[in-house]
C-alpha positions in Angstrom: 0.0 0.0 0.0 0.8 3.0 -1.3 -0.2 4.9 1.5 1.5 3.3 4.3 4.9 3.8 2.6 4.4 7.5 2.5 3.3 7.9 6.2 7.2 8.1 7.0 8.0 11.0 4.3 5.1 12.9 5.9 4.5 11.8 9.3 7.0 15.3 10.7 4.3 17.6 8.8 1.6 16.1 9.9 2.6 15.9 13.6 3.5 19.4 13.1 0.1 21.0 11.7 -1.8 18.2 14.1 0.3 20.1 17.1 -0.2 23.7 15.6 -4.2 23.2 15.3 -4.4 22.1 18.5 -1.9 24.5 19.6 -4.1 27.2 17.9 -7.3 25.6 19.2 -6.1 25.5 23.0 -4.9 28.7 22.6 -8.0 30.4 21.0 -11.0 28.4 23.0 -8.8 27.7 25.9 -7.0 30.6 26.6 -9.4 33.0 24.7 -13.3 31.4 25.2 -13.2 29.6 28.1 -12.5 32.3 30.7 -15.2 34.7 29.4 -17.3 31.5 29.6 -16.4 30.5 33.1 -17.0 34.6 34.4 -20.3 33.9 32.7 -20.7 30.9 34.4 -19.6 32.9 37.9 -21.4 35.6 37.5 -24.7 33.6 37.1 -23.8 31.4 40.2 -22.9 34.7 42.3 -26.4 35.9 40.8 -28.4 32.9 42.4 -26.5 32.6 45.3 -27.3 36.2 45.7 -31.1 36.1 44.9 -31.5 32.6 46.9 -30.2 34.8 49.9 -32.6 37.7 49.1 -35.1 35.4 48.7 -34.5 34.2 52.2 -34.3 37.2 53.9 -37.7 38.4 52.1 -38.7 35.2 53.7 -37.5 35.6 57.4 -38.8 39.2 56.8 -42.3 38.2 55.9 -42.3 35.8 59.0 -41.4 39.0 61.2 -44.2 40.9 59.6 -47.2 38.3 59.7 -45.9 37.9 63.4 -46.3 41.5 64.2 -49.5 41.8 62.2 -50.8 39.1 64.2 -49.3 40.2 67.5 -51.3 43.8 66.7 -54.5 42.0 65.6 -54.8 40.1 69.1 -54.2 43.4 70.4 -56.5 44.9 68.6 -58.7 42.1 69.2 -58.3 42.3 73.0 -58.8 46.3 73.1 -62.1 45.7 71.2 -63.4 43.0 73.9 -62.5 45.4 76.2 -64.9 47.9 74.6 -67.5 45.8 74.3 -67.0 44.6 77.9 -67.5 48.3 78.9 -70.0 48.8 76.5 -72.0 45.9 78.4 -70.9 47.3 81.7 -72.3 50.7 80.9 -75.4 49.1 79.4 -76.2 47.1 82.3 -75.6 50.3 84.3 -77.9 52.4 82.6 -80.7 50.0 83.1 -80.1 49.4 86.3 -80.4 53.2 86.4 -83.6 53.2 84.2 -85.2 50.0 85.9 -84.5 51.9 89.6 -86.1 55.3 88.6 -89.3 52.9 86.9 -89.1 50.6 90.0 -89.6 54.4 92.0 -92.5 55.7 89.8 -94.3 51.7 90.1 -94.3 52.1 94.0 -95.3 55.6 93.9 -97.9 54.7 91.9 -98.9 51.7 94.0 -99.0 54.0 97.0 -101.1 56.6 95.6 -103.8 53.6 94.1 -103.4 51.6 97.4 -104.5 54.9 99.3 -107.0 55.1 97.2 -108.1 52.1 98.0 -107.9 52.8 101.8 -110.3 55.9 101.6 -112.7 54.0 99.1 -112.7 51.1 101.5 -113.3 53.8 104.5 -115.9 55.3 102.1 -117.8 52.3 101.8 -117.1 51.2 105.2 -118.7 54.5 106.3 -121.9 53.9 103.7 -121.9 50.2 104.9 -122.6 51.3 108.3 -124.9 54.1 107.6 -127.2 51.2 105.0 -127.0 48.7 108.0 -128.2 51.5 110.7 -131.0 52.0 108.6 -131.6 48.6 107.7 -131.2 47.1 111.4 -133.6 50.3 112.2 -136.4 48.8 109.7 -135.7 45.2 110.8 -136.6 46.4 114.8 -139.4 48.5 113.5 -141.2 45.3 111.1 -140.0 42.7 113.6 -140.6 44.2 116.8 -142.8 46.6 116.2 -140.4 48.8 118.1 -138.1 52.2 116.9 -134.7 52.4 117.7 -133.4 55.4 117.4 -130.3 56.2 114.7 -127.3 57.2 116.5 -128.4 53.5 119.1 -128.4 51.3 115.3 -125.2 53.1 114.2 -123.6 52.2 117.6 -124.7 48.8 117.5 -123.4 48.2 113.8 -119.8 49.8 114.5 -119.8 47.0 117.2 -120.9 44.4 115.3 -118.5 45.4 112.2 -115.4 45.7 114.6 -115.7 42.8 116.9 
């Protein structure tokens, strides 16, 4: 073969331009390439790192926040419980107050009616004995053919009522 027998003549050049392309390659992409590359590659790692840690803190931050914002809603919450609680207080007070002052003008009133009932019942006490004078007057007169006189069947009724 034709081919093999040559390989000696030309195997120098070939070694030469096989070591100056890749002598030319390593020094372009190697030397040239891969260092922007790997800044690239830096810079986007730094850049996560960097958000990832942001991100963390936004986290821890929110934590702090809902935990004050619910620490000030149970304080909120308390305070208005405490309003109402006054609210009630106040409330109950006031009736108290307005149940009192009724409670006043009721036994007033039930004073004033039951005095009213006192002189209506001495009223018709008063009637009660005059009717039964006159009647126990008649009853002698038809019965007994006799009189008595009024002041006698007045003083006999009062005695009769009362004992």
């Amino acid at each position: 073969m034709p081919q093999i027998a040559q390989l000696a003549a030309t195997y120098s050049s070939q070694i030469f331009w096989l070591l100056l392309t890749f002598g030319f390659v390593f020094f372009v992409i190697g030397l040239g390439m891969v260092p922007k590359i790997q800044s690239t590659v830096d810079a986007r790692d730094s850049k996560i790192a960097e958000d990832l840690a942001r991100a963390k803190a936004a986290f821890a931050r929110a934590d702090e926040l809902e935990e004050e914002h619910r620490t000030r809603e149970n304080e909120a919450r308390a305070a208005a419980q405490g309003v109402v609680a006054e609210a009630k207080a106040k409330a109950v007070k006031d009736t108290e107050k307005q149940v009192a002052t009724a409670d006043k003008k009721i036994a007033g009133k039930i004073a004033e009616a039951e005095e009213a009932v006192r002189a209506a019942s001495a009223a018709a006490l008063t009637e009660i004995e005059g009717v039964a004078a006159e009647a126990a007057q008649d009853m002698v007169a038809k019965i007994s053919g006799g009189k008595v006189t009024a002041a006698a069947a007045k003083k006999a009724v009062k005695a009769a009522l009362n004992g």
